[in-house]
C-alpha positions as CSV (number, residue, x, y, z in Angstrom):
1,X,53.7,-5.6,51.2
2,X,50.3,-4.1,52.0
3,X,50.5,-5.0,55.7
4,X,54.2,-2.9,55.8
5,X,53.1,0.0,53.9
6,X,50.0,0.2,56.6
7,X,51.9,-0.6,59.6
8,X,54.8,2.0,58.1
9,X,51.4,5.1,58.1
10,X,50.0,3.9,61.1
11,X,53.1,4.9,63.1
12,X,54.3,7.8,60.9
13,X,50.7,9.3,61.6
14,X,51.5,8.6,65.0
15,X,54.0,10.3,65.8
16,X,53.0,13.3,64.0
17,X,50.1,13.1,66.7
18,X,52.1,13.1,69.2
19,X,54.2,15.8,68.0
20,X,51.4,17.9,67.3
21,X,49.8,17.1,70.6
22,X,53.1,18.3,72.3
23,X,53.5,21.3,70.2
24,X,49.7,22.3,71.7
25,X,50.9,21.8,75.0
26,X,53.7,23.9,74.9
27,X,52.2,26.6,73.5
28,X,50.0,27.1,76.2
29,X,52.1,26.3,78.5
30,X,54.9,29.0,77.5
31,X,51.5,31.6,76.9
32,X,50.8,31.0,80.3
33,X,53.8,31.5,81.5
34,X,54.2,34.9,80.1
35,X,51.1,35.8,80.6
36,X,52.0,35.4,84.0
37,X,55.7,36.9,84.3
38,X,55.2,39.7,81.2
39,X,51.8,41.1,82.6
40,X,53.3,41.3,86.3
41,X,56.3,43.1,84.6
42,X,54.8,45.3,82.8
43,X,52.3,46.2,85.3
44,X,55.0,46.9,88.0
45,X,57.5,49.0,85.7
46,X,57.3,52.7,86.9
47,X,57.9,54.2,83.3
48,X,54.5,52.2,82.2
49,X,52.9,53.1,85.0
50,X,53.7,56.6,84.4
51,X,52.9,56.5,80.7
52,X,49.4,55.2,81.3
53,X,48.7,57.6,83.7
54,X,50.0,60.1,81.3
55,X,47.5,59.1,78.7
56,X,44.4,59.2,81.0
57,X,45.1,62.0,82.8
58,X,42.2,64.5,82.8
59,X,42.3,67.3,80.0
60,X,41.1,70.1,82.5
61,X,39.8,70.6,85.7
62,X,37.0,73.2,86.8
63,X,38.2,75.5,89.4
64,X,35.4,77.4,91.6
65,X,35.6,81.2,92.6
66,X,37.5,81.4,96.3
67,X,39.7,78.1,94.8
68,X,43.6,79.2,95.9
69,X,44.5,77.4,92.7
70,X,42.5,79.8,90.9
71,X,43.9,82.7,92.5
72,X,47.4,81.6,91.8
73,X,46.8,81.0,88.4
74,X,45.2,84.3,87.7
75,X,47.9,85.9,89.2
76,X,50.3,84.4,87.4
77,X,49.2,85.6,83.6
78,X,51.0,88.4,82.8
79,X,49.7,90.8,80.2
80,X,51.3,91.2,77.1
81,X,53.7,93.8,76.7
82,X,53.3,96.4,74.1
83,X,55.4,96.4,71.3
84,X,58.0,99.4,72.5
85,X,59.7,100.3,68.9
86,X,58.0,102.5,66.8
87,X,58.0,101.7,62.9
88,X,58.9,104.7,60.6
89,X,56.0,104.8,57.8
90,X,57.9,103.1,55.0
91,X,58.0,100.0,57.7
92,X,54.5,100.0,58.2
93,X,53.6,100.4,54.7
94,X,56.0,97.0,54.2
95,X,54.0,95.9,57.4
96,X,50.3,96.5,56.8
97,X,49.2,99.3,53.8
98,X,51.2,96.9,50.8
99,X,48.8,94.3,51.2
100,X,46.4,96.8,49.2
101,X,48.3,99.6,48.1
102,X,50.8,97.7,45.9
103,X,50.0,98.5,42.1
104,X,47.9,97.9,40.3
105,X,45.9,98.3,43.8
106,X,43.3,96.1,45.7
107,X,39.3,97.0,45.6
108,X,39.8,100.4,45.1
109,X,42.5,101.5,47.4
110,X,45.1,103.8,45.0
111,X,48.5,102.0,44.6
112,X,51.5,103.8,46.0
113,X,53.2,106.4,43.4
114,X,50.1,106.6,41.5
115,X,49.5,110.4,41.3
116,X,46.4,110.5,39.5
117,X,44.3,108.1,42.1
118,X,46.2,110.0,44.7
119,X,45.0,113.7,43.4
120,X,41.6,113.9,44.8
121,X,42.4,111.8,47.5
122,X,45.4,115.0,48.8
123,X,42.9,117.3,47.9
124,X,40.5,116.4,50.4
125,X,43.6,117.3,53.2
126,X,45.7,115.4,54.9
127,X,43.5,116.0,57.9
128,X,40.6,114.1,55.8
129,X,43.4,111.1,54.6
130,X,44.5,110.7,58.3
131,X,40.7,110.2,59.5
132,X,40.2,108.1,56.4
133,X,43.0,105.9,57.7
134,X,42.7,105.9,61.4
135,X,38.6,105.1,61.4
136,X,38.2,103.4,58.4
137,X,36.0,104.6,54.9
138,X,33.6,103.7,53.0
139,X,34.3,104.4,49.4
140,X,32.3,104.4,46.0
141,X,35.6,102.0,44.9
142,X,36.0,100.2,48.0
143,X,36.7,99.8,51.7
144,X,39.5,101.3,53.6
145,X,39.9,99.0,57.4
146,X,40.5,101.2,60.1
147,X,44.1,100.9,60.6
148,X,44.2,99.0,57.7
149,X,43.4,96.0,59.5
150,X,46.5,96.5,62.0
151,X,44.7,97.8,65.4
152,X,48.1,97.1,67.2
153,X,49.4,99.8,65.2
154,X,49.1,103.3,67.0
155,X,47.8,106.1,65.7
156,X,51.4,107.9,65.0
157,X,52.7,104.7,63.1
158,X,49.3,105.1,60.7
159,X,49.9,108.9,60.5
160,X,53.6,108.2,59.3
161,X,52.2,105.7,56.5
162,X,49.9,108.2,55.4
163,X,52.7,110.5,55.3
164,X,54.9,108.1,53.3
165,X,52.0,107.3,50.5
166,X,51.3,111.3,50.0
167,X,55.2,111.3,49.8
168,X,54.9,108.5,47.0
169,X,52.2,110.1,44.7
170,X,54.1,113.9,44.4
């Protein structure tokens, strides 16, 4: 029985062999092939193409003084346009002057209704307040931005906050 069980794994471990030897065979046969076919494919389709150019494009260019590129391209930035509506004082306190001006008050600046921290302020003149608030102070409590920090404000928008808090501390 020894010769049968011998003979029986000689040809088992055969054709496992040859299986496996075919199994290597087609695998690089079928890799070869689509190496082949896929590569040329995927090489030749436009929306590949165009996404790999996409990706490798250059992130600028440098354009030199008397370029017509560069002419066209200044000419075509437009300045911003101004703001054209005019906010009443209670919008730019909302806007701008809350940031600081809300009780209890930020670094110094005298919260809005508070008529005691707004006394000696009113009786320096409005004059004084508008100056204050337009260019900006340096106070023994704190700091006061020019504009409060809002140069796109104009100067008539700042004067009508400054209105609005006086309003608030009487």
């Amino acid at each position: 029985m020894r010769d049968q069980d011998q003979h029986f794994f000689d040809s088992f471990m055969l054709v496992i062999g040859i299986l496996m030897g075919v199994a290597v065979v087609l695998f690089f046969l079928v890799r070869g092939i689509a190496i082949d076919t896929q590569g040329l494919y995927i090489t030749e389709d436009p929306t590949v193409i165009a996404a790999i150019d996409d990706r490798i494009k250059p992130v600028g260019r440098v354009l030199l003084m008397g370029d017509a590129e560069l002419a066209a391209a200044a000419a075509a930035v437009t300045a911003p346009t101004p703001v054209t509506t005019v906010m009443t004082g209670p919008q730019v306190y909302n806007a701008a002057c809350i940031v600081c001006h809300q009780p209890p008050g930020l670094s110094g600046a005298p919260p809005v209704g508070d008529a005691t921290a707004w006394g000696p302020r009113i009786a320096q003149g409005i004059e004084t307040l508008y100056m204050h608030a337009l260019q900006g102070f340096q106070g023994a409590n704190g700091f006061m931005p020019a504009k409060g920090g809002r140069v796109d404000l104009s100067d008539g928008e700042i004067t009508a906050a400054v209105d609005y808090l006086v309003e608030q501390a009487r």
